[in-house]
C-alpha positions as CSV (number, residue, x, y, z in Angstrom):
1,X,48.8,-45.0,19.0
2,X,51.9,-45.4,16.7
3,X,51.1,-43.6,13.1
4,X,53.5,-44.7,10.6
5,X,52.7,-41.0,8.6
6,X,54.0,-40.9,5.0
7,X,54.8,-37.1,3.1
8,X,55.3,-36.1,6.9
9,X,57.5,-33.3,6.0
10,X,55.3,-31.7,3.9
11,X,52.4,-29.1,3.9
12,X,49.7,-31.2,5.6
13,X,51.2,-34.2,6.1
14,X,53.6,-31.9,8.9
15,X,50.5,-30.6,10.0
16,X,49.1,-34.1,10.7
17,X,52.8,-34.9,12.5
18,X,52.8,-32.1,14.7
19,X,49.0,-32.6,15.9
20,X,49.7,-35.8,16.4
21,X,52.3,-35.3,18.7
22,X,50.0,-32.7,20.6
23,X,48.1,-35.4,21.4
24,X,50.2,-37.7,22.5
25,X,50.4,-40.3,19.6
26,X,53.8,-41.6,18.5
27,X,54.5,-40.7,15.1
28,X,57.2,-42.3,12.4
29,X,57.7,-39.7,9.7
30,X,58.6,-41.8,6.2
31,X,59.5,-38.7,3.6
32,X,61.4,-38.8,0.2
33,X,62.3,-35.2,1.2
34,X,61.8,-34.3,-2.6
35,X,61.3,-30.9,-3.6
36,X,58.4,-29.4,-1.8
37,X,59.4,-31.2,1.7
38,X,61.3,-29.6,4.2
39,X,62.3,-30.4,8.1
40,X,61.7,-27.3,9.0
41,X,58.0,-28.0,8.6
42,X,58.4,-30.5,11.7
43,X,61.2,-28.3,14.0
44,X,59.1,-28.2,16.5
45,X,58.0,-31.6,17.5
46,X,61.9,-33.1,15.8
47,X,63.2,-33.2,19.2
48,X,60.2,-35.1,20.8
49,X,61.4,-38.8,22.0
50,X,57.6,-39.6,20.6
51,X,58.8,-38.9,16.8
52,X,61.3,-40.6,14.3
53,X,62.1,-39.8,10.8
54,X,63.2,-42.0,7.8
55,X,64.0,-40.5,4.4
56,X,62.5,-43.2,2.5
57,X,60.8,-42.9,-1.1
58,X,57.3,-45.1,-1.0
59,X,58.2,-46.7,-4.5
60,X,61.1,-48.2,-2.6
61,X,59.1,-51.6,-1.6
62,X,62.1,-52.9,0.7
63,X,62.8,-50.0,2.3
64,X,59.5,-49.8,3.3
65,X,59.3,-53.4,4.8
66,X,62.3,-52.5,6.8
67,X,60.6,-49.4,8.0
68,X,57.1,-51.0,9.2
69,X,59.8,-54.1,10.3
70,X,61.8,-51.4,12.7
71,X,58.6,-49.5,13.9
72,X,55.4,-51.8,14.1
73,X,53.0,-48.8,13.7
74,X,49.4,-49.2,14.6
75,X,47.8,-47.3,11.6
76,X,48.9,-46.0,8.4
77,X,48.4,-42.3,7.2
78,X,49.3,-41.9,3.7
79,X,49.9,-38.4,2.3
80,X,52.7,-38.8,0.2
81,X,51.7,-37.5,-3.1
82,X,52.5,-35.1,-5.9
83,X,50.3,-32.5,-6.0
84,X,50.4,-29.3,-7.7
85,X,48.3,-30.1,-11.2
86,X,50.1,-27.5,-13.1
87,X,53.3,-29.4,-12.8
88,X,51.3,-32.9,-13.6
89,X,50.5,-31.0,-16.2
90,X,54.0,-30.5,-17.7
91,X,55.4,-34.2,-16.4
92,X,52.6,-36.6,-15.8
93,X,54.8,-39.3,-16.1
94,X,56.0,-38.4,-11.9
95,X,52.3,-38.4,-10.7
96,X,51.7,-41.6,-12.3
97,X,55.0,-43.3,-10.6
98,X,54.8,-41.5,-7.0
99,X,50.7,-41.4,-6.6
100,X,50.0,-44.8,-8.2
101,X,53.0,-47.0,-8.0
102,X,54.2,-45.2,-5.0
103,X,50.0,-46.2,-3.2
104,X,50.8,-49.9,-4.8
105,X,54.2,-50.4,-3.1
106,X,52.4,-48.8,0.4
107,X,49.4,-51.3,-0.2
108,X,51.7,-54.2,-0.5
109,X,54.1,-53.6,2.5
110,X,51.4,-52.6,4.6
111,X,49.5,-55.9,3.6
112,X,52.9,-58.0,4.5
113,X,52.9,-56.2,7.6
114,X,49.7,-56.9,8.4
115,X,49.3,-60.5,7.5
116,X,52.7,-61.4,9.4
117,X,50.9,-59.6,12.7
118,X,48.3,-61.6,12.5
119,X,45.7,-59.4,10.7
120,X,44.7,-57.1,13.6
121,X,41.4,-56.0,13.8
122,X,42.8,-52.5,15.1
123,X,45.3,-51.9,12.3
124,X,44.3,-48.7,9.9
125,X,45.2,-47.9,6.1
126,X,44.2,-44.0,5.9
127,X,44.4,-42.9,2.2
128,X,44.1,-38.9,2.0
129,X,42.7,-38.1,-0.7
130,X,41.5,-34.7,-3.1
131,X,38.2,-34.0,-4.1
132,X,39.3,-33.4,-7.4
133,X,39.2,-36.6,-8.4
134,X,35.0,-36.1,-8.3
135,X,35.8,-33.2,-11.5
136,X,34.0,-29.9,-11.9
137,X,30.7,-28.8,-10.8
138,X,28.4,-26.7,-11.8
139,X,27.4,-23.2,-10.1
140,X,24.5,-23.9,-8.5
141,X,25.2,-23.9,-4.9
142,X,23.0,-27.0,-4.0
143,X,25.0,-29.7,-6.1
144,X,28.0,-30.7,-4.4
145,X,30.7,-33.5,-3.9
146,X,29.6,-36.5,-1.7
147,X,31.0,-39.8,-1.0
148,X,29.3,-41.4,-4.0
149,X,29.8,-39.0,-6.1
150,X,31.2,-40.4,-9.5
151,X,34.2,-40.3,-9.7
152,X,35.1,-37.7,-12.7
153,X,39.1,-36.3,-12.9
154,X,40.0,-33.8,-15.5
155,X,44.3,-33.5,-15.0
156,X,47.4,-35.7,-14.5
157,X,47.0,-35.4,-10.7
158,X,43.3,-36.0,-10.5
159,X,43.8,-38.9,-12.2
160,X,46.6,-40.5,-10.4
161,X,45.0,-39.7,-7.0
162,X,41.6,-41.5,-8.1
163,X,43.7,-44.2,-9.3
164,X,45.4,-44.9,-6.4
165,X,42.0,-44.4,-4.6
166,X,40.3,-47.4,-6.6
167,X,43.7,-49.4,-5.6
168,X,42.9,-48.6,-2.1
169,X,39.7,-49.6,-1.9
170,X,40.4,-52.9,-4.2
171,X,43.0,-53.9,-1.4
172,X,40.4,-53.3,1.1
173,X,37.9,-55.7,-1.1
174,X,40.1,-58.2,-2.5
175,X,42.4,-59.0,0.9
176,X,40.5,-57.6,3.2
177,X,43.0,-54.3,4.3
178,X,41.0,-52.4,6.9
179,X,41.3,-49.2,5.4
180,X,39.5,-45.9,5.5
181,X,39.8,-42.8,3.1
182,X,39.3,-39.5,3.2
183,X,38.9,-36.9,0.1
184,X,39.8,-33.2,1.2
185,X,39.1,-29.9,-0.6
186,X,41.5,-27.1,-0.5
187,X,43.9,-26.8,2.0
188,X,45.8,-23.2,3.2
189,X,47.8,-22.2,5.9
190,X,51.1,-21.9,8.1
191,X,53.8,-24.0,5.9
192,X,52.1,-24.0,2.4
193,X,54.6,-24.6,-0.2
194,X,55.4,-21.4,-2.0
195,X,53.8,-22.6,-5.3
196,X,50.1,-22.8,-4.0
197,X,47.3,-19.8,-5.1
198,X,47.5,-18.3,-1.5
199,X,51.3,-18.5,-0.7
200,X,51.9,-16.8,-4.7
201,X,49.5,-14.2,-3.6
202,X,51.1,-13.6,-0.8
203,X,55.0,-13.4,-1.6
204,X,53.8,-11.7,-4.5
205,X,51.9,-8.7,-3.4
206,X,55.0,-8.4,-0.7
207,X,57.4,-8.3,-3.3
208,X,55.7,-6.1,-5.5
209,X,54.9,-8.8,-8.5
210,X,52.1,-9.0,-10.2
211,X,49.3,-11.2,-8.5
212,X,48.1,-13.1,-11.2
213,X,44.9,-15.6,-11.4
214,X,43.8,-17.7,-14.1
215,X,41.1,-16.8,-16.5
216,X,38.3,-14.4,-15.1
217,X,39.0,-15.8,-11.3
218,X,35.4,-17.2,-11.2
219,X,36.6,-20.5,-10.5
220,X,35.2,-21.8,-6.8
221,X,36.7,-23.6,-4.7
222,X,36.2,-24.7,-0.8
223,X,38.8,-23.3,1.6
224,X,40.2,-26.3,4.5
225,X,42.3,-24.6,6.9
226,X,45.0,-27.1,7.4
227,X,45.1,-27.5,11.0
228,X,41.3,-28.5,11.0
229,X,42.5,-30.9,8.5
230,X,44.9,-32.7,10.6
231,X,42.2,-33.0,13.5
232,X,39.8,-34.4,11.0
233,X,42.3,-37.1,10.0
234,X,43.5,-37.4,13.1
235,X,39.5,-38.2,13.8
236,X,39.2,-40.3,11.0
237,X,42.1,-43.2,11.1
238,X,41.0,-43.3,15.1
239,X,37.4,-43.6,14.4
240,X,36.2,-43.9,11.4
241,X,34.2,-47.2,10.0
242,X,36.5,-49.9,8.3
243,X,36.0,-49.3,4.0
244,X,34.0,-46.1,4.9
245,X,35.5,-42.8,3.0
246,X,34.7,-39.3,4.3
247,X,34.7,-36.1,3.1
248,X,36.5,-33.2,4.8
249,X,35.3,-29.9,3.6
250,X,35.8,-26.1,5.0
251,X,32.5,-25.3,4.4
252,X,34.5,-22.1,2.9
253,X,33.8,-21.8,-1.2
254,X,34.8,-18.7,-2.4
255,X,35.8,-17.4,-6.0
256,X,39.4,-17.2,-6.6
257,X,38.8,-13.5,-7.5
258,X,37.4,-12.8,-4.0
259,X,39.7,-15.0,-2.4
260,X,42.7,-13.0,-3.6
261,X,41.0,-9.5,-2.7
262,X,40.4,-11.0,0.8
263,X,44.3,-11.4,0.7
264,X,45.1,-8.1,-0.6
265,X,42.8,-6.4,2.0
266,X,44.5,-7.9,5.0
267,X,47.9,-7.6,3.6
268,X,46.7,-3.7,3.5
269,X,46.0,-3.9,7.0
270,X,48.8,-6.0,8.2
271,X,51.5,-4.2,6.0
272,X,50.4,-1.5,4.2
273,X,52.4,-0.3,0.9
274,X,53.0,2.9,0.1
275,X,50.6,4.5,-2.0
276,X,47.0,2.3,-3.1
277,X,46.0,-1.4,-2.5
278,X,47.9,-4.7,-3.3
279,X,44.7,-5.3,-5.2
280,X,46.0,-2.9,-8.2
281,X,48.8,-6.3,-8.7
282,X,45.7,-8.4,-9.7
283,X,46.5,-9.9,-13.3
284,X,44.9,-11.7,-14.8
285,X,46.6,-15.1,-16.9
286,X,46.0,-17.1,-19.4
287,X,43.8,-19.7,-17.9
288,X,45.4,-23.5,-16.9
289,X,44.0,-26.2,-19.7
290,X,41.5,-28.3,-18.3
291,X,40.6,-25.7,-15.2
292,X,37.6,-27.5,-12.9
293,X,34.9,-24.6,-12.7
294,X,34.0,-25.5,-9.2
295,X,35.0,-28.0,-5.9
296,X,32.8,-28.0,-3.1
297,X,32.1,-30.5,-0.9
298,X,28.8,-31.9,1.7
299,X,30.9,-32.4,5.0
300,X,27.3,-34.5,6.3
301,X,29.2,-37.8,7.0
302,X,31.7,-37.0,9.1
303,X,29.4,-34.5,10.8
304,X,27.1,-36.7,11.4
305,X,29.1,-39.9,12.1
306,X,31.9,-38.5,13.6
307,X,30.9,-34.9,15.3
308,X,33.5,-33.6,13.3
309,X,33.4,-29.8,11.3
310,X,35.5,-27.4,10.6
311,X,36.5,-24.7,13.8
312,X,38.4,-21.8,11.2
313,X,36.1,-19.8,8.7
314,X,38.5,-18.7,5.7
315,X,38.5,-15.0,6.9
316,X,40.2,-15.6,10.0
317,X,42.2,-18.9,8.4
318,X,43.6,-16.4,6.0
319,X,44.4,-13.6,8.3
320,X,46.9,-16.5,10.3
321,X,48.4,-17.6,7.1
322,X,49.1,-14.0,6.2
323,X,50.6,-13.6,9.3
324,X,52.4,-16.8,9.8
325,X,54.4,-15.5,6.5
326,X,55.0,-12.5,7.5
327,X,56.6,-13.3,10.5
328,X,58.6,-16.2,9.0
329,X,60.6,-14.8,6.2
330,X,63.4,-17.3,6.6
331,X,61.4,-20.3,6.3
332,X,59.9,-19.0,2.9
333,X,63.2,-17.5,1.6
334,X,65.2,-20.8,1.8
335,X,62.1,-22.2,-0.6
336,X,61.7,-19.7,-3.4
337,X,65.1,-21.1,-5.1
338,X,63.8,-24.4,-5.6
339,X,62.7,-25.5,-8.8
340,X,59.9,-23.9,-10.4
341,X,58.6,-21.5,-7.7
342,X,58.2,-18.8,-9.1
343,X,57.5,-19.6,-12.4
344,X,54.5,-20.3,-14.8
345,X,53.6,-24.2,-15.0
346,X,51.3,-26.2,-16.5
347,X,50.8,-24.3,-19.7
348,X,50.1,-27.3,-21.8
């Protein structure tokens, strides 16, 4: 299968491109390269005659004919996206253009494409999606996110991702796109942009900074360890039913409290510091506006209909990630200058 992957040289969307090369798929790589991208993410599998790359921007609507033009891919796996919701928070107006115009423009070429190959019945549109576009939950255990669960979104990016997940499925109604979704919870691991909870944590205890988490750290959320991710997806645009979403979930809720203690205690064991516990660096901030209480999604779909769950429980998942960054210093170091790691976003 030729994938035509979009946001391939970012955090999951590399992820995806290098297990999809494992397989043995062919894989175009369409990336804007804007600042959380990087090539490095994709070293590995750059040299493969199986992969190509073009640095194209998805609001550019010729540039994206010419690329499904050059490349006749077989399914569509769209990632691109901004995604960190404190920065939506501070310019909304770049979620809006990238995650809904930028899904439009996708829609539209892919639809040409499609029409002009004579509508073929195997052709996918995989949107990946959040579950944060479902809102905030409450504590109890038993409720969580499922396919049809109203849709609900509380921040700039929410909103732009369940926006361009009601232009997905309009496309799919309207001109009859075969297209299938998928709505993820929270991903972590080798890669992750140094502006995420678990990467801050991380660089932050090793450089001696304070670890800080919003509000009281009760806030759940369910922990996807990104390389089950990418064989879910992977799963999904190969099998799933035509205008059927899924939801990929790590089965993983924890606190953000206890997820940064879990951190702290294996950076103790991995690299101890001299004298106490990276746990004394806990600080706590003052908490993001319009902070969800709670994500967690019911996985039952594509468990049931697909055989699919998730292989990496968020102990061991976290105990790679820490070491994935301590053993790659350079690839984080060549990060931390570019704008806005390191600093406080989304303050309102």
């Amino acid at each position: 299968m030729k994938l035509l992957v979009t946001g391939g040289a970012g955090f999951i969307g590399s992820a995806v491109v290098r297990r999809a090369i494992a397989d043995g798929h062919s894989v175009v790589n369409l990336d804007a390269l804007t600042y959380a991208a990087c090539l490095d993410n994709v070293a590995s599998v750059a040299d493969s005659p199986a992969y190509a790359f073009e640095h194209v921007d998805i609001r550019d609507r010729a540039a994206l004919d010419r690329v499904f033009a050059a490349h006749d891919p077989d399914a569509v796996m769209h990632l691109a996206a901004e995604s960190h919701v404190d920065r939506s928070i501070d310019g909304p107006g770049t979620f809006v253009e990238t995650n809904v115009m930028g899904t439009f423009h996708m829609l539209e070429a892919a639809r040409a494409y499609w029409t002009r190959a004579g509508r073929p019945e195997a052709f996918r549109f995989h949107h990946i999606s959040t579950d944060e576009v479902f809102g905030s939950l409450p504590a109890d255990p038993a409720v969580q996110f499922t396919e049809t669960t109203p849709y609900d979104p509380r921040s700039p990016y929410s909103a732009s991702k369940a926006s361009s997940d009601h232009l997905v499925r309009a496309w799919a109604e309207t001109y009859g796109l075969p297209v299938v979704l998928t709505n993820c919870s929270n991903n972590y691991g080798p890669f992750h942009f140094p502006e995420k909870l678990v990467p801050v944590i991380i660089l932050n205890a090793l450089a001696g900074k304070p670890l800080p988490i919003y509000g009281d750290g009760s806030n759940v959320r369910d922990w996807l360890y990104v390389e089950d991710h990418a064989e879910a997806l992977l799963l999904v645009v190969q099998q799933g039913a035509v205008g059927r979403s899924y939801n990929i979930g790590g089965e993983n809720e924890r606190s953000n409290l206890k997820l940064v203690q879990t951190l702290c205690a294996i950076l103790d064991d991995k690299r101890p510091k001299q004298g106490g516990s990276y746990a004394d660096q806990i600080t706590f901030v003052t908490d993001r506006p319009g902070h969800d209480a709670r994500y967690a999604i019911d996985p039952s779909r594509i468990r049931e209909e697909l055989g699919w769950r998730p292989s990496v429980t968020v102990e061991e998942g976290l105990a790679r990630t820490v070491q994935w960054y301590l053993d790659n210093e350079d690839w984080w170091r060549a990060l931390q200058s570019r704008d806005g790691v390191g600093k406080r976003l989304g303050t309102g």
